[in-house]
ROKOL-993886 format. One record per residue (C-alpha): x, y, z; chain; residue number from 1. Coordinates in steps of 0.02 Angstrom, whole numbers, always signed. Example, Ala and Ser with C-alpha at 12.3 -4.5 7.8 and 13.67 -1.06 7.14 Angstrom:
<X:+615&Y:-225&Z:+390&ch:A&i:1>;
<X:+684&Y:-53&Z:+357&ch:A&i:2>;
This chain:
<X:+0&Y:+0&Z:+0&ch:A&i:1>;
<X:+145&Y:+115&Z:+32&ch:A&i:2>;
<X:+198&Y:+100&Z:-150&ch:A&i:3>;
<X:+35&Y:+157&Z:-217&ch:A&i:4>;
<X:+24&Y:+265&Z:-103&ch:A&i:5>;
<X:+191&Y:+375&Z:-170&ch:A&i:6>;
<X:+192&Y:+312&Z:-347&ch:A&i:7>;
<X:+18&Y:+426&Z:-355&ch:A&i:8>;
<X:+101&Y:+567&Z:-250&ch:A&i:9>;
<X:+241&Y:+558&Z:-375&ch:A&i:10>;
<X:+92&Y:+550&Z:-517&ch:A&i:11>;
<X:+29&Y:+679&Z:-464&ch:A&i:12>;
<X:+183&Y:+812&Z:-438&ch:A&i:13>;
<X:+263&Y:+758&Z:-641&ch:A&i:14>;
<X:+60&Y:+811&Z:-710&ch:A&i:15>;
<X:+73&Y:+970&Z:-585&ch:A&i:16>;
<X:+237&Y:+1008&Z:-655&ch:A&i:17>;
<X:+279&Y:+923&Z:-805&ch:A&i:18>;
<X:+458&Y:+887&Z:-845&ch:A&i:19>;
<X:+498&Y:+984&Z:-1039&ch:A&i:20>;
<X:+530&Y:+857&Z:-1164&ch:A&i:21>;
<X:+459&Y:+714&Z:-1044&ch:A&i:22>;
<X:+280&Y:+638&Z:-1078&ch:A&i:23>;
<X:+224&Y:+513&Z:-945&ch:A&i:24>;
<X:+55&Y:+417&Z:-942&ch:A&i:25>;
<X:+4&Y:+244&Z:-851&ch:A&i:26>;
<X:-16&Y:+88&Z:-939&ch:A&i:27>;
<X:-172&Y:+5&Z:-944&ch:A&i:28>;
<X:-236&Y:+95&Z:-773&ch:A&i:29>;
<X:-102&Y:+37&Z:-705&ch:A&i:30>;
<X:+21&Y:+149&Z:-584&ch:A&i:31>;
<X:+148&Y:+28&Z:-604&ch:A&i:32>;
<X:+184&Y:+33&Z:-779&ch:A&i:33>;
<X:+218&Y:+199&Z:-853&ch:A&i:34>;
<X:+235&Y:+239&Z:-1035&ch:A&i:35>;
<X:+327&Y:+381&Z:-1028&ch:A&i:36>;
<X:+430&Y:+470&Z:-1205&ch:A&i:37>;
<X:+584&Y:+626&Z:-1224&ch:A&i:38>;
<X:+581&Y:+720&Z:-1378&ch:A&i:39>;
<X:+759&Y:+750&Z:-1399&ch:A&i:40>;
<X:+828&Y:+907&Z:-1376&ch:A&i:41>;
<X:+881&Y:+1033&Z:-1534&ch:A&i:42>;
<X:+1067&Y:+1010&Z:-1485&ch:A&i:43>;
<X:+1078&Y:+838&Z:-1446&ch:A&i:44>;
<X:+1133&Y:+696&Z:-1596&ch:A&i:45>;
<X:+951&Y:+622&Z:-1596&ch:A&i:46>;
<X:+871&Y:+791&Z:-1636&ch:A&i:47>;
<X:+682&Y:+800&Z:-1684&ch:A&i:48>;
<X:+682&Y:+597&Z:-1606&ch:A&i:49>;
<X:+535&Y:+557&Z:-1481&ch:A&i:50>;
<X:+591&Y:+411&Z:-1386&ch:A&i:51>;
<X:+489&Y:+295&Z:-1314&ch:A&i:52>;
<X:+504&Y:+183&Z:-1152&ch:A&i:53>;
<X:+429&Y:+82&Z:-1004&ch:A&i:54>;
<X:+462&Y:+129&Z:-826&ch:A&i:55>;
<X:+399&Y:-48&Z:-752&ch:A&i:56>;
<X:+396&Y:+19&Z:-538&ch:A&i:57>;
<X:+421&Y:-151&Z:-418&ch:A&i:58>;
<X:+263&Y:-195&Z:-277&ch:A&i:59>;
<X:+409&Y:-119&Z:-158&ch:A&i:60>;
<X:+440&Y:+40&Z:-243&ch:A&i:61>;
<X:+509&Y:+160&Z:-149&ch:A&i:62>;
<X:+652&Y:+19&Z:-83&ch:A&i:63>;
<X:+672&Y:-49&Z:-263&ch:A&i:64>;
<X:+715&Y:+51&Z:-419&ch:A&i:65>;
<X:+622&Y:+25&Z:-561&ch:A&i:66>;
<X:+678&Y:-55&Z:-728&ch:A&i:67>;
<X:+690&Y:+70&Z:-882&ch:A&i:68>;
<X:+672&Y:-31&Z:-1057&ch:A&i:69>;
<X:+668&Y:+59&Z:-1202&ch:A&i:70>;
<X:+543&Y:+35&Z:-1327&ch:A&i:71>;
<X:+617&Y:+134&Z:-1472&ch:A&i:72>;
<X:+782&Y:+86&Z:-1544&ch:A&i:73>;
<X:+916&Y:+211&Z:-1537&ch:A&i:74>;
<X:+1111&Y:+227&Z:-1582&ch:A&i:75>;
<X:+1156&Y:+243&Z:-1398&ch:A&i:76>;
<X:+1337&Y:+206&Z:-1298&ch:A&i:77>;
<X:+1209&Y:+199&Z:-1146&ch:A&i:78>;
<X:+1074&Y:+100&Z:-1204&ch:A&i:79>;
<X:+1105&Y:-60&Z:-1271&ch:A&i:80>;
<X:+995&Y:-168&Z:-1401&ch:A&i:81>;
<X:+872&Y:-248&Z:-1284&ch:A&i:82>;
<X:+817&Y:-73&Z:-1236&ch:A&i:83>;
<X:+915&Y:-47&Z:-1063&ch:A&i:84>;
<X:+970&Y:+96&Z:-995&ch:A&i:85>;
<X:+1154&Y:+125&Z:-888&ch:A&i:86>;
<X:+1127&Y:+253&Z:-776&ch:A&i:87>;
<X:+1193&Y:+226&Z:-576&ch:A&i:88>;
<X:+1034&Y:+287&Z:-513&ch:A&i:89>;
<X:+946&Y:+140&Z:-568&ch:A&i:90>;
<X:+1061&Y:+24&Z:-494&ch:A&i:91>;
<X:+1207&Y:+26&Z:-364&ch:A&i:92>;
<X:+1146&Y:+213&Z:-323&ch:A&i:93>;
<X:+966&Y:+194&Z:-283&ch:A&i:94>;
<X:+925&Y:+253&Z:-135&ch:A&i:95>;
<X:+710&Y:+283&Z:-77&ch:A&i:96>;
<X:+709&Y:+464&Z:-62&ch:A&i:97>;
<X:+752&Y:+448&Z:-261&ch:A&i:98>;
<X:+582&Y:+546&Z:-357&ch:A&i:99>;
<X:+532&Y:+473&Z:-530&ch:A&i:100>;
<X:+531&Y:+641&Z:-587&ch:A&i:101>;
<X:+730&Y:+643&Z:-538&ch:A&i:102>;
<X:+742&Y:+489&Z:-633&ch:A&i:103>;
<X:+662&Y:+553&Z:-800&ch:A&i:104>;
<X:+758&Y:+694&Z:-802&ch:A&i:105>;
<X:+916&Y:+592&Z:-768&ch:A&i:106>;
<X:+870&Y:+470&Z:-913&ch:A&i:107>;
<X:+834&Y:+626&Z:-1007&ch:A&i:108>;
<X:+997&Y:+703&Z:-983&ch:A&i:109>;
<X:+1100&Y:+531&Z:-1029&ch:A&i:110>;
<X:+983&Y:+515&Z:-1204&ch:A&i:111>;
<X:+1027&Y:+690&Z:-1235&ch:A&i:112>;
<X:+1200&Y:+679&Z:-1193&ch:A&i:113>;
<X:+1277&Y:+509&Z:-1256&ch:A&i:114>;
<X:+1442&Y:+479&Z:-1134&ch:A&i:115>;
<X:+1569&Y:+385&Z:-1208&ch:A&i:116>;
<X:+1647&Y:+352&Z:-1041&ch:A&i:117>;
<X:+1512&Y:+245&Z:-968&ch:A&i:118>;
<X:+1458&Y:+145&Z:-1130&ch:A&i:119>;
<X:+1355&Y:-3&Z:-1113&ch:A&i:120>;
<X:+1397&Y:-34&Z:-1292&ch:A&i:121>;
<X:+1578&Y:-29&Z:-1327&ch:A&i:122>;
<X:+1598&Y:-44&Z:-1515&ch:A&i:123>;
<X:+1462&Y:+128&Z:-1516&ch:A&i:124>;
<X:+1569&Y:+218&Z:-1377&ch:A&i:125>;
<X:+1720&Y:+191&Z:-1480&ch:A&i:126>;
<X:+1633&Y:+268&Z:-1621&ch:A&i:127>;
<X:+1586&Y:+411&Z:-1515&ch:A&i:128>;
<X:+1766&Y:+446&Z:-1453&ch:A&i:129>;
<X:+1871&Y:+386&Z:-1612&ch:A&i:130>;
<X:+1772&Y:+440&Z:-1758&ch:A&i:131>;
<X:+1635&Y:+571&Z:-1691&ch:A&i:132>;
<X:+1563&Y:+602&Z:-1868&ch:A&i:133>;
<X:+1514&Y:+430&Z:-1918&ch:A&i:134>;
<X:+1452&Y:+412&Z:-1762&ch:A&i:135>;
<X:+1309&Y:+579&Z:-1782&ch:A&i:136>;
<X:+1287&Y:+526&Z:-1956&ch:A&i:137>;
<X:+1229&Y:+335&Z:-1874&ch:A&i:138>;
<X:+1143&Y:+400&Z:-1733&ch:A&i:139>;
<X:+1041&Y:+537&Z:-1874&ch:A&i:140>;
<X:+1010&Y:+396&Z:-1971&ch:A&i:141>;
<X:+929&Y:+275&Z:-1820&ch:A&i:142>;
<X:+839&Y:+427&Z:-1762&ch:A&i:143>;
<X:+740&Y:+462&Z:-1932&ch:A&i:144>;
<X:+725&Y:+279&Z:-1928&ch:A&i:145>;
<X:+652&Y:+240&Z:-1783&ch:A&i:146>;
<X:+608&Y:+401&Z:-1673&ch:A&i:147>;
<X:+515&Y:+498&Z:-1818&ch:A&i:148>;
């Protein structure tokens, strides 16, 4: 009960005061599956890309993280094929007082701002570092692809 309890407090703050970029609705009625999107920002390599994804909450959210897959492919040293996401906060650094709203706009931030530094797929972080071009010219090309 104490996960429904904040997951429609946190609800309830994102529709107050909606992240820019970030679209977030339930799935199915249900508060434990959101289907939430980021339009990618003008200066980022995926520009004009909506990206979609599934922020699946555990029964003991807030003491679990929840699981980020995303649903839209994307050229991404931080996402890898099966949709997954590499971000700390979602892992070794959750911690309860952690707000889904904190979490979009961290997820946000890494989509917008591909780090080749902490790749989850090598061969597209050495891309990123080694030849930069080919790498915006791939991650254009996946974008009006798949995001468009």
């Amino acid at each position: 009960m104490t996960a429904l309890r904040r997951i429609q407090k946190e609800l309830a703050d994102i529709n107050k005061k909606p992240i820019e970029g970030i679209s977030v609705e339930t799935k199915d009625d249900s508060l434990f599956e959101w289907k939430c999107a980021i339009k990618a920002a003008s200066d980022s390599p995926y520009k004009n890309g909506t990206f979609h994804f599934t922020m699946s909450l555990p029964q003991n959210f807030p003491f679990k993280a929840p699981t980020v897959t995303f649903t839209t492919k994307i050229y991404h040293p931080g996402i890898n094929e099966e949709g997954s996401i590499c971000v700390p906060v979602l892992r070794d650094e959750w911690k309860p007082s952690v707000t889904l709203s904190s979490v979009l706009i961290i997820i946000q931030e890494k989509v917008n701002n591909p780090d080749p530094d902490d790749p989850f797929e090598p061969q597209i972080a050495a891309l990123l570092k080694n030849d930069k071009a080919k790498f915006l010219a791939t991650a254009k090309e996946w974008t009006k692809k798949h995001a468009m």
